[in-house]
C-alpha atoms as a printed R data frame, in Angstrom:
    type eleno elety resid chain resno      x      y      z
1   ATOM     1    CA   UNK     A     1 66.947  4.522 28.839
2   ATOM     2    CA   UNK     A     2 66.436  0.660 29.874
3   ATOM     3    CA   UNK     A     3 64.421 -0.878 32.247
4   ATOM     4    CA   UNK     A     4 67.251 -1.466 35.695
5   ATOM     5    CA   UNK     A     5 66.413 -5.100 35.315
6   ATOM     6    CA   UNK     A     6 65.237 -7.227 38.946
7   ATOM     7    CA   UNK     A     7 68.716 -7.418 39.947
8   ATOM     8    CA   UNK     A     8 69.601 -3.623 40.033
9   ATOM     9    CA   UNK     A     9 70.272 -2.490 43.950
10  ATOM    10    CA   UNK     A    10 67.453 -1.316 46.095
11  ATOM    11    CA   UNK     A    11 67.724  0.214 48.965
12  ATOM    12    CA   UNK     A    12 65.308 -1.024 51.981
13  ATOM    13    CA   UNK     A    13 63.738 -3.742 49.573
14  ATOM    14    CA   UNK     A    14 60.944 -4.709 52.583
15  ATOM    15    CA   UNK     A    15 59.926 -1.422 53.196
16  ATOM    16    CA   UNK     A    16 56.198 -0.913 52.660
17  ATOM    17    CA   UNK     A    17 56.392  1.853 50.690
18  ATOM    18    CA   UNK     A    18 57.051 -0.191 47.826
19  ATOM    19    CA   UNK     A    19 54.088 -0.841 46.854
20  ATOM    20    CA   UNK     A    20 52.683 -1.718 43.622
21  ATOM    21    CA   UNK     A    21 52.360  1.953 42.168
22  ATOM    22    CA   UNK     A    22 55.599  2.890 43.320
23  ATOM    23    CA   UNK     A    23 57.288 -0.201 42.175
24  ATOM    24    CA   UNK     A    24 56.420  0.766 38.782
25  ATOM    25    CA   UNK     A    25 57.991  4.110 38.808
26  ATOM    26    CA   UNK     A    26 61.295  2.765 40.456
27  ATOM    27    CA   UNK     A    27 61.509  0.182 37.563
28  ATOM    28    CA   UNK     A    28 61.193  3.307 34.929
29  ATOM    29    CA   UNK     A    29 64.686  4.321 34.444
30  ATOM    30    CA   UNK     A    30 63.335  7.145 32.697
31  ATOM    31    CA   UNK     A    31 62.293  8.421 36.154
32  ATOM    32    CA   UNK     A    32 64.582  9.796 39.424
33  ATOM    33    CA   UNK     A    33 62.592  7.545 42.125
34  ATOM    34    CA   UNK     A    34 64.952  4.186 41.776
35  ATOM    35    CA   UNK     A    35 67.882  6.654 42.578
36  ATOM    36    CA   UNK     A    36 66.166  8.850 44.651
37  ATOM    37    CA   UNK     A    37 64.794  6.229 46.876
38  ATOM    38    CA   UNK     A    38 68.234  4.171 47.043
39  ATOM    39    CA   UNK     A    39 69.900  7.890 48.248
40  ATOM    40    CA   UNK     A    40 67.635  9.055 50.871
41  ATOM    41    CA   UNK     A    41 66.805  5.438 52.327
42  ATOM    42    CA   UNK     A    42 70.964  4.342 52.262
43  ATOM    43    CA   UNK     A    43 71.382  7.943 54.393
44  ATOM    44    CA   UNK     A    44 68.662  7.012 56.666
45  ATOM    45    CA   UNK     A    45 70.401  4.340 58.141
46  ATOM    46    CA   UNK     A    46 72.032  6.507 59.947
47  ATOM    47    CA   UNK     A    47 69.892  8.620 62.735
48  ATOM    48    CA   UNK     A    48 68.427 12.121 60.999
49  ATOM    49    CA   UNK     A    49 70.169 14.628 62.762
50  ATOM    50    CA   UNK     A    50 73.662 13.054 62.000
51  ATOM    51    CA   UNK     A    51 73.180 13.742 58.374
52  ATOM    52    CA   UNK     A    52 69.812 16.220 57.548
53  ATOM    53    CA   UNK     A    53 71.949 19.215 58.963
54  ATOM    54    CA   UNK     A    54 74.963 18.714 56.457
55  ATOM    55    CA   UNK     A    55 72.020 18.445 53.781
56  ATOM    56    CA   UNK     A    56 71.417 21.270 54.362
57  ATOM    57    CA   UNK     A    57 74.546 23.313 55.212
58  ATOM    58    CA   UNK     A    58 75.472 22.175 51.438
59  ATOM    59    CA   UNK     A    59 71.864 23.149 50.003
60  ATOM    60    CA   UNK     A    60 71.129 25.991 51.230
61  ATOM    61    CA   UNK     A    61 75.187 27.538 53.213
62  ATOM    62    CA   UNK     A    62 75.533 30.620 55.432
63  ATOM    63    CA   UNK     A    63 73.155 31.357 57.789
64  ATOM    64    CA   UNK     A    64 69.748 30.547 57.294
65  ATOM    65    CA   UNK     A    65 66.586 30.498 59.454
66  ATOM    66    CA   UNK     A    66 66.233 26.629 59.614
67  ATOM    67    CA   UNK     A    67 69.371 26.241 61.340
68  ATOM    68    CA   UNK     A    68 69.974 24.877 64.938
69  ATOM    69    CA   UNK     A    69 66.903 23.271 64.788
70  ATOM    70    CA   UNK     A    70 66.756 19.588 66.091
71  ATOM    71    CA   UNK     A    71 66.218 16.654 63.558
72  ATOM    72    CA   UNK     A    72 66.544 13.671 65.897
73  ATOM    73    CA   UNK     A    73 63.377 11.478 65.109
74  ATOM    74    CA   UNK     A    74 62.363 12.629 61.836
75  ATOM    75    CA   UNK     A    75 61.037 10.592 59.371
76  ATOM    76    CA   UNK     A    76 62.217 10.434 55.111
77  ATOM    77    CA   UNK     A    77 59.737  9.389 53.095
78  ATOM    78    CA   UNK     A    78 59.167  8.912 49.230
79  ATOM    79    CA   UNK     A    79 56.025  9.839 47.357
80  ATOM    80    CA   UNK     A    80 54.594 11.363 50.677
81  ATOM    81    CA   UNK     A    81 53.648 14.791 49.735
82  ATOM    82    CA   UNK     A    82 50.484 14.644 47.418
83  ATOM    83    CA   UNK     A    83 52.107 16.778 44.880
84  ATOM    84    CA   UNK     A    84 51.042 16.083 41.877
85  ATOM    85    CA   UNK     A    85 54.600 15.726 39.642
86  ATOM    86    CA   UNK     A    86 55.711 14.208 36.092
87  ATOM    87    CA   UNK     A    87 59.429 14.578 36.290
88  ATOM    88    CA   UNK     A    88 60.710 14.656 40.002
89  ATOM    89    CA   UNK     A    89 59.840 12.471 42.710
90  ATOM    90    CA   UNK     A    90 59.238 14.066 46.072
91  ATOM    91    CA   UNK     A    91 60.865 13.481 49.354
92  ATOM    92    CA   UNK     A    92 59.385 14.444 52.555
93  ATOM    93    CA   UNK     A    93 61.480 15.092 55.756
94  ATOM    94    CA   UNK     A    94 59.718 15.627 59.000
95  ATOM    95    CA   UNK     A    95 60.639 16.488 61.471
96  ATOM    96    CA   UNK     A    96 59.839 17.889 65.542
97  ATOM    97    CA   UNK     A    97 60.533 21.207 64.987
98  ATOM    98    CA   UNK     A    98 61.528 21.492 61.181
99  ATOM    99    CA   UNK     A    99 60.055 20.267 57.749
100 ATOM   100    CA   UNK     A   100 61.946 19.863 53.994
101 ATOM   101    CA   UNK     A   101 60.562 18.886 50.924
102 ATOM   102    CA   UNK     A   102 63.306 17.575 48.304
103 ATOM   103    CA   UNK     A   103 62.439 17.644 44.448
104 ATOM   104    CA   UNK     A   104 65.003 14.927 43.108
105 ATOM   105    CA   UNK     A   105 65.255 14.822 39.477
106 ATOM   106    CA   UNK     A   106 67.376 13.902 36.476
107 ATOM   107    CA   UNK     A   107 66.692 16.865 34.521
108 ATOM   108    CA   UNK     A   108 68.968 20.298 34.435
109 ATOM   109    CA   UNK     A   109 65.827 21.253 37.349
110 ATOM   110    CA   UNK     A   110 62.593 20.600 38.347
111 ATOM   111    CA   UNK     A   111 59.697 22.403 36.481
112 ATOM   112    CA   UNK     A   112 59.333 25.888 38.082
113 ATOM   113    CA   UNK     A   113 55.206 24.763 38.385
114 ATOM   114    CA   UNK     A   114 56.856 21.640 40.272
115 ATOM   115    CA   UNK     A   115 59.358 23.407 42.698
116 ATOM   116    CA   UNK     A   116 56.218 26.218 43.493
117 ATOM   117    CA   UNK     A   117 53.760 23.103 44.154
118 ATOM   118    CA   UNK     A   118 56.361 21.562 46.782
119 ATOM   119    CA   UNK     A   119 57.117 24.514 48.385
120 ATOM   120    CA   UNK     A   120 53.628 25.420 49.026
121 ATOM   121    CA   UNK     A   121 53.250 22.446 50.814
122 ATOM   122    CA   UNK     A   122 56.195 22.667 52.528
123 ATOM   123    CA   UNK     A   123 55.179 25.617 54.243
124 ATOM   124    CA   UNK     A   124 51.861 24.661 54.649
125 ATOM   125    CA   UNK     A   125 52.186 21.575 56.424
126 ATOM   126    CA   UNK     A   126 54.789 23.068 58.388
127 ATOM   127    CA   UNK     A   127 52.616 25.756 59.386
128 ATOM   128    CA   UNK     A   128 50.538 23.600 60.956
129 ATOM   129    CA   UNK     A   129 53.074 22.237 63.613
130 ATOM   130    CA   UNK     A   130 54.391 25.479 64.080
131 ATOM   131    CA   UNK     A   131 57.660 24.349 62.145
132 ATOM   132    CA   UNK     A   132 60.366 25.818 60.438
133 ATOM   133    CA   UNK     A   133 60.154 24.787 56.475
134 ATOM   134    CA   UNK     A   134 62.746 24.477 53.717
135 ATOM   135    CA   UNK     A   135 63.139 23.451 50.227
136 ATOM   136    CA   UNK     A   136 65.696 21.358 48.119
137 ATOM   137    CA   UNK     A   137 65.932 20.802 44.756
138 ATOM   138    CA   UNK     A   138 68.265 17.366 44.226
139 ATOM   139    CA   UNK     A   139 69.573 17.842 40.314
140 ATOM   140    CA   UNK     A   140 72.651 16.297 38.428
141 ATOM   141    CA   UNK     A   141 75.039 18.945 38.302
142 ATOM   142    CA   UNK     A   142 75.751 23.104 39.268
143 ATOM   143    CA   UNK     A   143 76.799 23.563 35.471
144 ATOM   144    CA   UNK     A   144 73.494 25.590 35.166
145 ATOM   145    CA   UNK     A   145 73.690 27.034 38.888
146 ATOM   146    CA   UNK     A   146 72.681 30.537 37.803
147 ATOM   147    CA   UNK     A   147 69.477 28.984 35.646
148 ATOM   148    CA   UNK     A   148 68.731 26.293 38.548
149 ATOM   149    CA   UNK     A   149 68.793 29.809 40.986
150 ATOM   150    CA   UNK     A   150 66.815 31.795 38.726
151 ATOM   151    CA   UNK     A   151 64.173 29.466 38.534
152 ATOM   152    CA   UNK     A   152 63.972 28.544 42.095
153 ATOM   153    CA   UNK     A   153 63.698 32.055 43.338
154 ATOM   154    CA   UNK     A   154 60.937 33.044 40.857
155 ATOM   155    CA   UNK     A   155 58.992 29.810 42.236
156 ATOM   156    CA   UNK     A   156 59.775 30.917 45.470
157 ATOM   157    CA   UNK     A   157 58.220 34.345 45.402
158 ATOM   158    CA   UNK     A   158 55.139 35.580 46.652
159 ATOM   159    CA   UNK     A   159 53.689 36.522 50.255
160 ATOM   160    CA   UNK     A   160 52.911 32.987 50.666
161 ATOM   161    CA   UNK     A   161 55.963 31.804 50.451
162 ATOM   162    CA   UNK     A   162 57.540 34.212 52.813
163 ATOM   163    CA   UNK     A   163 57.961 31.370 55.397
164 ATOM   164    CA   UNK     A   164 60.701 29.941 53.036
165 ATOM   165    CA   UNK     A   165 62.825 33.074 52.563
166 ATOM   166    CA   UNK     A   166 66.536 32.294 52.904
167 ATOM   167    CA   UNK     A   167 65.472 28.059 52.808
168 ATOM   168    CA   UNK     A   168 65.446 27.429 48.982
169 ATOM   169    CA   UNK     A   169 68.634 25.251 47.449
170 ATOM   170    CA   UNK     A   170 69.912 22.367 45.659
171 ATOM   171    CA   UNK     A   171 71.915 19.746 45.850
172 ATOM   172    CA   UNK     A   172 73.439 17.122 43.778
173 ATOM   173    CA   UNK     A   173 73.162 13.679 43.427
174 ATOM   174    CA   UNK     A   174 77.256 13.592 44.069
175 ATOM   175    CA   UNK     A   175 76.910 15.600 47.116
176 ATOM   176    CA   UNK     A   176 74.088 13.470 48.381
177 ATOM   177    CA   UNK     A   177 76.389 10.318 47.601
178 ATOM   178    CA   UNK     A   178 79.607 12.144 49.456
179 ATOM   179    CA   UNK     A   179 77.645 13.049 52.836
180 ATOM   180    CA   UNK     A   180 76.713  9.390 52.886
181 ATOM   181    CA   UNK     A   181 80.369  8.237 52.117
182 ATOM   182    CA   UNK     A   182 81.392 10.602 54.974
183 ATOM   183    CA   UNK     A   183 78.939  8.936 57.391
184 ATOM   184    CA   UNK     A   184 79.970  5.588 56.422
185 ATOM   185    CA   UNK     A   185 84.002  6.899 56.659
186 ATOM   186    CA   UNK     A   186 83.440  8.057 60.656
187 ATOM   187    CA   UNK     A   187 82.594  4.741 61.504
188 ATOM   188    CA   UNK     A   188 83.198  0.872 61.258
189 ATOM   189    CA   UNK     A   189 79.946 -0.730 59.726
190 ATOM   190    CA   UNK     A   190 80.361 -2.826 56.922
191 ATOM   191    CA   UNK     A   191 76.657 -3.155 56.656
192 ATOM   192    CA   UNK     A   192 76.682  0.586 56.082
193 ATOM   193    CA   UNK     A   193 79.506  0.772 54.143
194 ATOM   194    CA   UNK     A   194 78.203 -1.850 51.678
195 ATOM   195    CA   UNK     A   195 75.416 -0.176 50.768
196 ATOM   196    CA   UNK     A   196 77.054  3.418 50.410
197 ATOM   197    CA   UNK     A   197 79.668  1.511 48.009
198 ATOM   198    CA   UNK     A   198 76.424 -0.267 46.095
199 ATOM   199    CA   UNK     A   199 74.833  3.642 46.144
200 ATOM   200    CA   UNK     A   200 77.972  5.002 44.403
201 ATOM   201    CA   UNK     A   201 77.908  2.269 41.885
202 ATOM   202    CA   UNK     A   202 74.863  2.999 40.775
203 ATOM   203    CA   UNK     A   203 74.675  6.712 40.374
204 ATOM   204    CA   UNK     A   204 78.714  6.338 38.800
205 ATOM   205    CA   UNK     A   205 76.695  3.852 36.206
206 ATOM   206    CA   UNK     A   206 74.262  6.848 35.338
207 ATOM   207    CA   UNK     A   207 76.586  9.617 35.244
208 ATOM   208    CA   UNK     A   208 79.949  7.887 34.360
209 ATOM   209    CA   UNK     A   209 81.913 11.074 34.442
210 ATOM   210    CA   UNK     A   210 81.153 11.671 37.954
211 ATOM   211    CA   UNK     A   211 84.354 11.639 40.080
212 ATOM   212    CA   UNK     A   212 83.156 10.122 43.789
């Protein structure tokens, strides 16, 4: 894969977290954080509980024990966990009364020592607020949904991870890209709607088969 180039959208260009380090791995097109970052910062221009609860209602369905709880005020940041990875990039939502760690990468799946590493500390550090924790893994496709499940359950097992029973999933990057299209679809903001279009673009230049 190329180098994007300067001119290749970003999301939230002022926003301090783009610092030198991290600039580097959103020019390496090699890497998920360019796309990644341009996802999760495009849906949080809109408020966090308008759109973390549809995350995940498609990540994780049914009933599950991180529902109903309130995600007004949370905050979505990149590169915020300390997990050490070589092939995702971590995303940290965090919230009041609920915490979820997203593994977003352009692989089939994250590494099953990767997805065991985030959910550790997703139930760690929500432990320690006395929040409910959940887990996402953000991959291209379901084409290998029963592989994708079969890894995330073995990283998911273990007493320690008991706090995350029923709050393992996946998304993909289309579904991420439809909620957002949704949100910008309920209301008039061109602003918005701009950047969900310039979103699209971008992952439909990656994966040109996708259908958005």
């Amino acid at each position: 894969m190329t180098d994007p180039g300067p001119e290749a959208f970003l999301a939230d260009p002022q926003n301090p977290a783009l610092n030198s380090a991290t600039m580097m791995r959103i020019g390496d097109d090699s890497r998920p954080d360019r796309l990644a970052w341009n996802a999760f910062r495009t849906l949080a221009l809109w408020q966090t509980d308008a759109w973390v609860p549809r995350l995940l209602d498609v990540g994780l369905g049914g009933e599950r024990p991180i529902e109903d709880v309130e995600w007004e005020g949370a905050s979505v940041q990149l590169w915020a966990t300390g997990v050490d990875l070589e092939r995702s990039v971590d995303v940290l939502i965090d919230g009041p009364n609920g915490l979820v760690i997203c593994l977003a990468t352009l692989d089939s799946s994250p590494t099953s020592d990767e997805a065991r590493n985030a959910m550790l500390k997703a139930a760690s550090d929500a432990a320690l607020g006395g929040r409910r924790p959940a887990f996402l893994a953000v991959v291209p496709t379901r084409d290998d949904e029963g592989q994708l499940q079969a890894l995330l359950e073995a990283a998911a097992s273990g007493d320690d991870l008991d706090a995350l029973t029923a709050a393992v999933g996946w998304v993909t990057w289309r579904e991420l890209s439809e909620i957002a299209l949704d949100l910008a679809e309920e209301e008039e903001d061109s602003l918005r709607a701009d950047q969900v279009a310039l979103l699209v673009d971008q992952l439909q230049a990656r994966y040109p088969d996708l259908d958005l």
